[in-house]
C-alpha positions as CSV (number, residue, x, y, z in Angstrom):
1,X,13.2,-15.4,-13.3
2,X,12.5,-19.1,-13.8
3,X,9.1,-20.4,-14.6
4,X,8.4,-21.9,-11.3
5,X,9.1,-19.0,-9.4
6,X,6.6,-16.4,-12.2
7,X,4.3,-19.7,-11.3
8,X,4.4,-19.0,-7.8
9,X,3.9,-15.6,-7.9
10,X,1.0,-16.3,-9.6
11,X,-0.5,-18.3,-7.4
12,X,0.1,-15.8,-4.8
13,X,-1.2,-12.8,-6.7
14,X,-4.4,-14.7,-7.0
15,X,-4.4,-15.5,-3.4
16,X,-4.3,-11.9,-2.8
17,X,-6.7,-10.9,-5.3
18,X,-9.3,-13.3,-3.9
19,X,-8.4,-12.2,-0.4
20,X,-9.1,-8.5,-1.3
21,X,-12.2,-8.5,-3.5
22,X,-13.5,-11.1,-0.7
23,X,-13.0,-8.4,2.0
24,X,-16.2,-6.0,2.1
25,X,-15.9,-2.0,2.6
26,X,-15.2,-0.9,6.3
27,X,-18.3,1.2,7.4
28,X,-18.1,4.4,8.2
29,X,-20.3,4.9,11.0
30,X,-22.0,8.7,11.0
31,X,-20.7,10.8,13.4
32,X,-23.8,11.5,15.2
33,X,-26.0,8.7,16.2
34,X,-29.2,10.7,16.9
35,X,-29.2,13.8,14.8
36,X,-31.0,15.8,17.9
37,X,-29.1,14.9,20.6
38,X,-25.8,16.7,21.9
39,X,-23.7,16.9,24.5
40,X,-23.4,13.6,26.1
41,X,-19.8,11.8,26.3
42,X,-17.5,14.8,25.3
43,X,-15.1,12.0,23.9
44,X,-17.7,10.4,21.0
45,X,-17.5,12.4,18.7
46,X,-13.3,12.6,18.3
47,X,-13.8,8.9,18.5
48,X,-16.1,8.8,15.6
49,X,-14.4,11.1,13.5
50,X,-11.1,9.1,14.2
51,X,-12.8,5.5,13.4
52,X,-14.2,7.4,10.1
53,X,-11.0,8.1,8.9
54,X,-9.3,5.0,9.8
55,X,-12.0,2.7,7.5
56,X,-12.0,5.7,5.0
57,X,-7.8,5.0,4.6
58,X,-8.1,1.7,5.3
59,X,-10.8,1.2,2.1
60,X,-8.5,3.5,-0.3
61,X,-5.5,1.1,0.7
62,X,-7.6,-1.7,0.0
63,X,-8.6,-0.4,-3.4
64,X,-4.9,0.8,-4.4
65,X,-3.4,-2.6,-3.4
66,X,-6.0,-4.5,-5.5
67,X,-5.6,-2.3,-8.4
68,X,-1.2,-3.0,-8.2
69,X,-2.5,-6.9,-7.8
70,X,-4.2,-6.9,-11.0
71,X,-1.7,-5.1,-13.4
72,X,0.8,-7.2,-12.1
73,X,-1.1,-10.4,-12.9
74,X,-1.7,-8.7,-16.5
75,X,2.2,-8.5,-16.6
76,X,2.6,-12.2,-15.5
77,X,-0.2,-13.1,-17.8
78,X,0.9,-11.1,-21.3
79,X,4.6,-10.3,-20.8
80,X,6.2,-12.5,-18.3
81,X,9.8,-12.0,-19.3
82,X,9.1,-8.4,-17.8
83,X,7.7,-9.7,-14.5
84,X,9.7,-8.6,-11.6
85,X,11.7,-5.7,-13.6
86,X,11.4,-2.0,-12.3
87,X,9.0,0.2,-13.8
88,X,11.1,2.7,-13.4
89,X,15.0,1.4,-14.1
90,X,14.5,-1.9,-15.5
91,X,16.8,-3.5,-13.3
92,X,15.7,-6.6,-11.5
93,X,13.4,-6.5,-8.3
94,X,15.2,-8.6,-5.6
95,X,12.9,-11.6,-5.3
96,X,13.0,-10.7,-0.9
97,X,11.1,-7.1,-2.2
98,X,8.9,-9.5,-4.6
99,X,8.1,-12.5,-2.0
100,X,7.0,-9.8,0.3
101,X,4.9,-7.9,-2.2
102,X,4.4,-9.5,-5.4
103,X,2.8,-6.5,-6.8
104,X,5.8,-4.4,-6.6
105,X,6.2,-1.9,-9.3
106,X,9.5,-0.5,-8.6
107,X,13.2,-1.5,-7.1
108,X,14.2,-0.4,-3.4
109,X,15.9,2.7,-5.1
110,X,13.1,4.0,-7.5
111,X,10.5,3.9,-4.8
112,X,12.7,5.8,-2.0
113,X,12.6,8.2,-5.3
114,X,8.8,8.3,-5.7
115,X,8.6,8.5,-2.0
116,X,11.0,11.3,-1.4
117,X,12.5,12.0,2.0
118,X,10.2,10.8,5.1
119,X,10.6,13.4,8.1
120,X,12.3,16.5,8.9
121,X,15.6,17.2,7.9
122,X,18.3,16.2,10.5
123,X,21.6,17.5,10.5
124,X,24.1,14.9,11.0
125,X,27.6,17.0,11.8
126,X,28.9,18.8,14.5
127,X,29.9,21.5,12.1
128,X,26.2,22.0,10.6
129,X,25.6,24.1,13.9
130,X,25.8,27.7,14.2
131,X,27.6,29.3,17.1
């Protein structure tokens, strides 16, 4: 990775950093407004409990994103010969994977590791079927 380009990531990462830590906490609103009253619109409290857990993710995606931002400017900052190498393998990150998140730890491959198999299991030939 040339200099420019660790430059540029650098100046991105602290864009993000500043765009992050300048973003406040989503509130999460109680699910009750009046603690005596019940009843009322049967579709409130769902609703509540949804928009709680929506702010509640989207504050612990918040937090974990920040926390990638700033190791990865510690890399840039104390070893930037290792900026952009997976965690993981060591190989190179493709600079697509970093463009689109500079604060990638790990290559395409490692992280389809970490991540394991999204889904249900699908068989994919004729023969898997019984019968």
């Amino acid at each position: 990775m040339t200099p420019k380009q660790q430059e540029d990531f650098l100046q991105q990462l602290l864009a993000l950093h500043a765009e992050l830590t300048g973003k406040t906490p989503l509130r999460i609103e109680p699910n009750r407004t009046d603690e005596a009253r019940v009843g009322g619109d049967e579709d409130e409290q769902p609703l509540n409990e949804m928009m709680q857990t929506i702010a509640s993710s989207r504050n612990r995606n918040t937090d974990g994103t920040l926390a990638r931002v700033v190791k990865a400017l510690g890399k840039l900052r104390e070893e930037p010969d290792s900026f952009g190498e997976c965690e993981e393998c060591g190989d190179d990150i493709p600079l697509g994977r970093l463009k689109a998140m500079p604060y990638a730890e790990f290559c395409v491959t490692c992280q389809g590791n970490k991540d394991g198999p999204k889904g249900p299991v699908r068989r994919k030939h004729l023969t898997d079927y019984d019968g």
